[in-house]
C-alpha positions, -999 to +999 in steps of 0.1 A: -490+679+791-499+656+766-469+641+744-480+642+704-494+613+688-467+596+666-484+590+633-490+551+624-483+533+591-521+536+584-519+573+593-494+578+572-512+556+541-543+580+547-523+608+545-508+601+509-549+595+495-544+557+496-569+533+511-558+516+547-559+475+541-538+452+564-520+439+530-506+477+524-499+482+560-484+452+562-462+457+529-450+496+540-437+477+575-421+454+560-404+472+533-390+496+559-378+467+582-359+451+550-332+461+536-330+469+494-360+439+496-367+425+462-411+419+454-405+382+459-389+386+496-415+419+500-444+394+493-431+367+515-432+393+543-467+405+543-478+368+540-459+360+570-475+388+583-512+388+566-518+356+556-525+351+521-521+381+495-520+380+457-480+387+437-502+408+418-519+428+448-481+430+459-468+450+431-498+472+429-493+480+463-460+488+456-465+510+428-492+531+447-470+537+474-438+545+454-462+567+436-472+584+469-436+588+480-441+564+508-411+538+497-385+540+465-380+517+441-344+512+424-330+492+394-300+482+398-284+469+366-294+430+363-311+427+394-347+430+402-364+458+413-358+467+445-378+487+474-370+509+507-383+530+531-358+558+530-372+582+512-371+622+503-334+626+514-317+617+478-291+594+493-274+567+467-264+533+466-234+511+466-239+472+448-219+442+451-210+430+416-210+394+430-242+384+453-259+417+444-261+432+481-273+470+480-264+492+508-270+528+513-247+556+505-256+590+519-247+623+495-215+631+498-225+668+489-246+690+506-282+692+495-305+674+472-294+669+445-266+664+455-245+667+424-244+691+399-253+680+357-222+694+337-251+704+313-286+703+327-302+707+290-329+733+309-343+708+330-348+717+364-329+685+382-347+678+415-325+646+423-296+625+415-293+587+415-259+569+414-251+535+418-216+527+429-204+492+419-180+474+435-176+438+456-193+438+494-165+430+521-178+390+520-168+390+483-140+407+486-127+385+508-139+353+490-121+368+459-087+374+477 
């Protein structure tokens, strides 16, 4: 018996409608090695990885593939935009106030979304993002 094929990044970038290039390949693997990776530390990454690519081809690489669902984009307040690779599961985020580290948060309720509007003005809500703030243990500490 044959064991299935896992599917690649590039099978994965076809599979969305988006053109395969070594740049966007390079970009989805490295977003989903980081961690909360701002475009500036994303672009670094592919270079290392690539060679030379545009800060421009960057960020339209990364708005094609937050538009195809492949990575998320999130805003913390006064911090750049920031990019992962967990995606679809409508998880949350903690932030340290001080150095501006983001870690996950999984849903502390049941399924997506995973809170309930007190008043959903007819919309049909689909997802929920909250951003706790707070100081990472390093600050804490620093702070104590």
């Amino acid at each position: 018996m044959i064991a299935p094929r896992t599917p690649t990044t590039a099978d994965e970038l076809r599979g969305a409608g988006l053109r395969v290039t070594a740049a966007r390949v390079a970009l989805l693997e490295t977003v989903r090695h980081g961690d909360h990776l701002d475009v500036d530390a994303i672009a670094s990454g592919v270079r290392d990885r690539v060679g030379h690519v545009s800060l421009q081809a960057v960020y339209e690489a990364l708005h094609a593939l937050s538009a195809a669902g492949l990575v998320r984009r999130i805003e913390p307040a006064g911090s750049p935009a920031r990019f992962e690779g967990r995606v679809g599961d409508n998880h949350h985020h903690v932030v340290c106030r001080s150095c501006g580290a983001v870690a996950d948060v999984d849903c502390a309720v049941g399924h997506a979304p995973c809170l309930t509007a007190s008043d959903d003005h007819g919309f049909s809500i689909e997802e929920a993002d909250v951003i706790y703030w707070g100081l990472c243990p390093g600050c804490s500490t620093a702070r104590g």
